[in-house]
C-alpha positions in Angstrom: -27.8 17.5 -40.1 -28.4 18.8 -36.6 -29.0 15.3 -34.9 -25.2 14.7 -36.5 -24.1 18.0 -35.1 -24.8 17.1 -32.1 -23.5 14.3 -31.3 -19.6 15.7 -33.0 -20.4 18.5 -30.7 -20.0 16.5 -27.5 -17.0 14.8 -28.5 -15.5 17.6 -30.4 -12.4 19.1 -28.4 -12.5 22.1 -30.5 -16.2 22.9 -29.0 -15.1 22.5 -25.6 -16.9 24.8 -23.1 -19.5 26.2 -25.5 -23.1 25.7 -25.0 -25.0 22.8 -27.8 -27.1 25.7 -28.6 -24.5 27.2 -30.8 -25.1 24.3 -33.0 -27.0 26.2 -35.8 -24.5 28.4 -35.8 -21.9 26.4 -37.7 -24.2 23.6 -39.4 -25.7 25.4 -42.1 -23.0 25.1 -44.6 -21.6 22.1 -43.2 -21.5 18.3 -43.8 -20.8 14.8 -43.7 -17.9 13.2 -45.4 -17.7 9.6 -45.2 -14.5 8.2 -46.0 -12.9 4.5 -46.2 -9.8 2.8 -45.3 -7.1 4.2 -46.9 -8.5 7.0 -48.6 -6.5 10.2 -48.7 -8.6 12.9 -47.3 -6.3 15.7 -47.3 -2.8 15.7 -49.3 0.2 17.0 -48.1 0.8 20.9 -50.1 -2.7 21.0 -50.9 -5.0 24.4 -49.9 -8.2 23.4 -47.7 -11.2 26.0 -46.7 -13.1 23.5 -44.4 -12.0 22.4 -41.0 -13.3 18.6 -40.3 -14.0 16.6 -37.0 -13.7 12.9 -37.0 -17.0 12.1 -36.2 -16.5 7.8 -36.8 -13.7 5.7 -37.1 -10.0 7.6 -37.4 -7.6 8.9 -39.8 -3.9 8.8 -40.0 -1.9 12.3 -39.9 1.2 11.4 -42.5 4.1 13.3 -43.5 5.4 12.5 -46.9 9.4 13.2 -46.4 11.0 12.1 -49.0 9.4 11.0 -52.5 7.7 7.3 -51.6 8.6 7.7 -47.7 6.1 8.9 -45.4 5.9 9.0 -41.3 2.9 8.3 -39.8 2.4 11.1 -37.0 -0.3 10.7 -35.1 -3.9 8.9 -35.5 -7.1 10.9 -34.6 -10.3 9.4 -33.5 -13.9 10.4 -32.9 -14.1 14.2 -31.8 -10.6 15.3 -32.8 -10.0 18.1 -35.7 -8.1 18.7 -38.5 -7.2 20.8 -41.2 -7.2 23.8 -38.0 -3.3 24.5 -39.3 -3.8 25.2 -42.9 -6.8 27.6 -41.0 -4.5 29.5 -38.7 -2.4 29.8 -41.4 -4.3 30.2 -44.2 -1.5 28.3 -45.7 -1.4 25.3 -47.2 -1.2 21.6 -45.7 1.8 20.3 -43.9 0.7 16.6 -43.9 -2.1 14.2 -45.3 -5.3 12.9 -43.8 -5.7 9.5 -44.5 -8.6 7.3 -43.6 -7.1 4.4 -41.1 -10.6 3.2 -41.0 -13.8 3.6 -42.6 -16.0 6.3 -40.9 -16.9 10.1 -41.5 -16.1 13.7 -40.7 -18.1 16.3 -40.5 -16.5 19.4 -42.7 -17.5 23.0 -41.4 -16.3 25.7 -44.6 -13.7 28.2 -43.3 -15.9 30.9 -44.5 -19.0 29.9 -42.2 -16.2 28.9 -38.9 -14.8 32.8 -39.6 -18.4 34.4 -39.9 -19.0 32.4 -36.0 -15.7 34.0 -34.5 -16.3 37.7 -36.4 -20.2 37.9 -35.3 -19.5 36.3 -31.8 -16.3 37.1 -29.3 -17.3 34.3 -26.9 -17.6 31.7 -29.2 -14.3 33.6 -30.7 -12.1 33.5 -27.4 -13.3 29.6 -27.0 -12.8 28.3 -30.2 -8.9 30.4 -30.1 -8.5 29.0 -27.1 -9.6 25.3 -27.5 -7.4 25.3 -31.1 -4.3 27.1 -29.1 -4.2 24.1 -26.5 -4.9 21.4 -29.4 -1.9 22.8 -31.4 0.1 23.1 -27.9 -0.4 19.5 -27.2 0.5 18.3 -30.6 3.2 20.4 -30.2 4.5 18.3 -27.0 3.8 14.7 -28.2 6.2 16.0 -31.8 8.8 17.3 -30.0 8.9 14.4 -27.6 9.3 12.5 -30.6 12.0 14.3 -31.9 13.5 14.3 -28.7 12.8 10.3 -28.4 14.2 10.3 -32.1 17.7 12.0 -31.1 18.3 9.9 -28.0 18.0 7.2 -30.6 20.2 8.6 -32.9 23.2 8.6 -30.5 22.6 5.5 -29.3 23.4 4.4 -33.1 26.5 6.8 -32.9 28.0 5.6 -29.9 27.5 1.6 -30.9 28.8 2.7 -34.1 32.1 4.4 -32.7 32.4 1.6 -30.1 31.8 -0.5 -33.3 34.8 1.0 -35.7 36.9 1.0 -32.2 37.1 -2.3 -32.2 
């Protein structure tokens, strides 16, 4: 498991700025999940106690909206994280993780990632900080979609007032 660990650690955003020696600290009650094309992951109102990093391939973030709709947010690729929400919030998910490919993710428990940050502040203040500005930038790249998504939306309005005007 450690020669895996390894390599997720240098790719892995979330372990941004910590040393590879802190490895062993989070891979003893981790693993590998290999998933395929189209596999759901996580579903959407489930609970999770892991946090996973895509360590090949990518999965889709989906929203299901309305029974038999969904929105694909975002895709993640080798290195990004998931399932850090439902963490924070100890709540459960707000979207699925599908597989968009076939690959793998490693899957470190929740109870092992909040042993790390309660026996180790710097590893703490790191890890807090590297999921605050993960969460931030998803944060921007939604609401520029929503933004995107009401410029759209009066677009449609005004063609379809121009459109009954007529």
């Amino acid at each position: 498991m450690r020669g895996e660990w390894k390599q997720v650690w240098k790719k892995a955003r979330i372990f941004k700025g910590l040393d590879e020696g802190y490895v062993d600290l989070f891979s003893d009650d981790s693993m590998i999940w290999p998933f395929e094309e189209g596999e759901v992951i996580i579903q959407q109102g489930t609970y999770t106690d892991h946090i996973y990093i895509v360590e090949v391939g990518s999965v889709a973030v989906v929203k299901e909206d309305d029974p038999g709709h969904q929105t694909e947010l975002v895709v993640l690729g080798s290195g990004e994280v998931f399932g850090e929400m439902s963490l924070v919030l100890d709540s459960t998910t707000t979207a699925s993780i599908i597989g968009k490919d076939a690959g793998s993710c490693l899957m470190i428990h929740k109870l092992t990632f909040e042993k790390v940050l309660r026996n180790n502040e710097r590893i703490a203040a790191v890890l807090w900080k590297n999921i605050s500005r993960i969460l931030a930038e998803r944060l921007k790249v939604t609401s520029q979609k929503a933004e995107d998504l009401d410029e759209e939306l009066q677009k449609v309005r005004v063609q379809g007032a121009e459109h009954t005007l007529q």
